[in-house]
N, C-alpha and C positions, 0 to 999 in steps of 0.2 A: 613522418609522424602522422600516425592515424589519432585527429580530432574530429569530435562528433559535432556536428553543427547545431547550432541552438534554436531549439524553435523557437515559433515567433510568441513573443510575451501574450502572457493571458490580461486581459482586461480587469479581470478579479482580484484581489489582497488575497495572500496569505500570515497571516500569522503563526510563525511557528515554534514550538520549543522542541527541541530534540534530548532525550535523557537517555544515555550509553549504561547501561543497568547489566552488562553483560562483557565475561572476559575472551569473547571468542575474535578471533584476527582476521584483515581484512572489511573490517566493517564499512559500508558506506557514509562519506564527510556529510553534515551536514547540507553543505552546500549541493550536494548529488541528489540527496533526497526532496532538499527544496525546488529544484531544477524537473525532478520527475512529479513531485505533488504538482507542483505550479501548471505542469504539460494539463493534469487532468480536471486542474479546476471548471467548474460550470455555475460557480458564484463564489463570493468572499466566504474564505473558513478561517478560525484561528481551533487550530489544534496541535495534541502536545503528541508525541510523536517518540515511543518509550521501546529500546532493545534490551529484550531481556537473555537470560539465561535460563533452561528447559523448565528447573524448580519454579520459578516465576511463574512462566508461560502457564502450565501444569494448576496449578494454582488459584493463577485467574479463569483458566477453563472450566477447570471444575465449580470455584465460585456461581461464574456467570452462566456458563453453559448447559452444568452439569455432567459435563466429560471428563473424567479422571485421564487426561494425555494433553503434555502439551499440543497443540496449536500452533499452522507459520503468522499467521494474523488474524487480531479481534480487531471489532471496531465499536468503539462507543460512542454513541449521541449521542448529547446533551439536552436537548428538545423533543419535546411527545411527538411535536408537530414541525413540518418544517418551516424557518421563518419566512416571513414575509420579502419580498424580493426588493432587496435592498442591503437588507439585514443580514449578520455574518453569522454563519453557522458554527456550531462548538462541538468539538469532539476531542477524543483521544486515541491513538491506534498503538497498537501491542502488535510487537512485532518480535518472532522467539528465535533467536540467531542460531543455533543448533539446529529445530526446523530447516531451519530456510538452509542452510549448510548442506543437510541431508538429503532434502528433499533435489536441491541443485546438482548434487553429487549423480544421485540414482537418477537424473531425467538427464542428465549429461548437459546440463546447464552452466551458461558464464555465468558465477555467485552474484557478481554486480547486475546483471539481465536480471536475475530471478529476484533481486530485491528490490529491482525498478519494476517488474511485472507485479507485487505483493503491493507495493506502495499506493500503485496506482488503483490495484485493487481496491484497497482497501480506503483511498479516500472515494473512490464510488461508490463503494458503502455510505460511508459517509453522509456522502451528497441524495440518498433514498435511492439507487441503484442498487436491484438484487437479483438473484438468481433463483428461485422457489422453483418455477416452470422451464422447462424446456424454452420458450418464448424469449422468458426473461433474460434464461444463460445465455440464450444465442446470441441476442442485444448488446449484454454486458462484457460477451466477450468478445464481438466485434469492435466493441468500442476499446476494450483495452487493447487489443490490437492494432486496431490504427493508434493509439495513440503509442507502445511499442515503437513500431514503424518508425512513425511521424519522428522520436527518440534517437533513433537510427539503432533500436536494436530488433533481436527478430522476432519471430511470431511466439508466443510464448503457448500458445498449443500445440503447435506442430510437432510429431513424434521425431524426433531425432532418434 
């Protein structure tokens, strides 16, 4: 039996709600998502945690974005500023299950890897982690990486 070993607890709370908004199969349990949010914690967040289906996805893009195409993940703050260190950070992440489907498919991706790498993504956002510069991607995506690894699963850049 291949079990992945559990890293070691983060210091941080998570908070989380998880809403299944989407009729696509294979989705990851709650418990898989909080297991990977939790890896990338770097302080307490309580956030809700929503898979949708492409209309959705599509929908809030264009809302927020102004991109008429769904999206594999948004991320929204809830604070202008980040809080104070102590204080639990609030968000919600949009995650679009057909994305993420397609986009696993075409890079020859395990669907559970690629929605552990999206997750993790995505509460790095979260957490003021971005990507604008060259600088920044390299940073964030060293960090999602090791923290992949760390997961026991693989490099989520590397071209297969």
């Amino acid at each position: 039996m291949n079990r992945k070993k559990t890293p070691e607890p983060s210091p941080h709370t998570l908070s989380l709600s998880v809403q299944y908004a989407s009729d696509a199969q294979n989705l990851p349990t709650r418990a898989q998502f909080r297991r990977w949010l939790k890896a990338a914690l770097q302080r307490d967040v309580r956030m809700t945690l929503r898979i949708v289906d492409e209309a959705e996805g599509r929908e809030l893009n264009k809302a927020y974005r102004h991109k008429d195409y769904a999206t594999n993940v948004l991320t929204f703050v809830y604070d202008d500023e980040m809080p104070q260190s102590g204080e639990a950070l609030y968000g919600d992440v949009i995650i679009c299950a057909p994305v993420v489907e397609k986009e696993a498919a075409a890079q020859h991706k395990d669907l559970l890897a690629h929605y552990a790498h999206l997750a993790i993504h995505a509460v790095l956002h979260l957490q003021g982690h971005e990507h604008e510069n060259d600088t920044e991607a390299e940073e964030m995506e060293a960090l999602e990486t090791g923290l992949m690894l760390k997961l026991r699963y693989p490099d989520p850049y590397q071209v297969t």
